[in-house]
Steps between C-alpha positions, in 0.01 A plus 500: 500500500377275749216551741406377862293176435355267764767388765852674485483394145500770205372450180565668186289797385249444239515751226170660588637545802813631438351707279295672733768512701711710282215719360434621879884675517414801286145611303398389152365700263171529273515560117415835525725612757796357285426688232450821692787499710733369144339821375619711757837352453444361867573145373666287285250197334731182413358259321613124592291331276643241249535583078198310398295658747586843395465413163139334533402779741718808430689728678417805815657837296794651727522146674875320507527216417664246701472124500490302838804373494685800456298756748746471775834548309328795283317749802768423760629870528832351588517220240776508205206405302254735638289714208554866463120527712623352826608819653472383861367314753201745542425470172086359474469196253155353422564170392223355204458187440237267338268488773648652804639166663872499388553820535406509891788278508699707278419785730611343801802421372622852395400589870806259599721720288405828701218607203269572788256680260404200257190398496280293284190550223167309668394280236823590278497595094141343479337736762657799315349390202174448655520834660505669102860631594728530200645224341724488159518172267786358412584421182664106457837442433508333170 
């Protein structure tokens, strides 16, 4: 995306920009909430984050897992490759991540798919840990 610079110019859009650009089309949510609103069955927690990470750090219970480069093919509700979860377009996905910064993105770009509900963890898999919410260890592929 490119921006209005000086002049009739445009220059690209940082990432911190674009970034708060994205993150001010819907409302991100706190560690807490997540885990309330997965509780309820109000929301479906995918987890983004790499294999190593998950195996350092462990895993959210109840969360799918979904690496980055597959989100878009597996929660489009109209996809061939679309997981059993992706019921519809109204469906609400809280995207985890690492730290809360690729998963804005993430977020954003399920929102171009008609996922108007997905959303994104503040601070990602290390705020929910920090917030004493439950996490499960995973044991290393040998």
């Amino acid at each position: 995306m490119a921006v209005s610079g000086d002049g009739d110019a445009l220059r690209p859009a940082g990432i911190d920009e674009l970034l708060d650009r994205v993150r001010s089309g819907y409302r991100r949510v706190e560690a807490r909430a997540a885990h309330d609103a997965a509780a309820d069955g109000d929301a479906l927690l995918v987890d983004i984050r790499y294999a190593a990470l998950r195996e350092r750090d462990g895993l959210i219970p109840g969360a799918l897992v979904i690496e980055r480069n597959e989100l878009e093919w597996r929660l489009d509700p109209q996809g061939s490759h679309r997981v059993p979860e992706a019921t519809g377009h109204d469906l609400r996905v809280v995207i985890i991540c690492n730290e809360g910064y690729a998963s804005s993105l993430a977020a954003a770009s399920l929102h171009q798919l008609g996922l108007r509900r997905a959303t994104d963890l503040v601070g990602g898999f290390q705020a929910w840990r920090a917030a004493g919410l439950p996490v499960e260890r995973v044991e290393p592929v040998a």
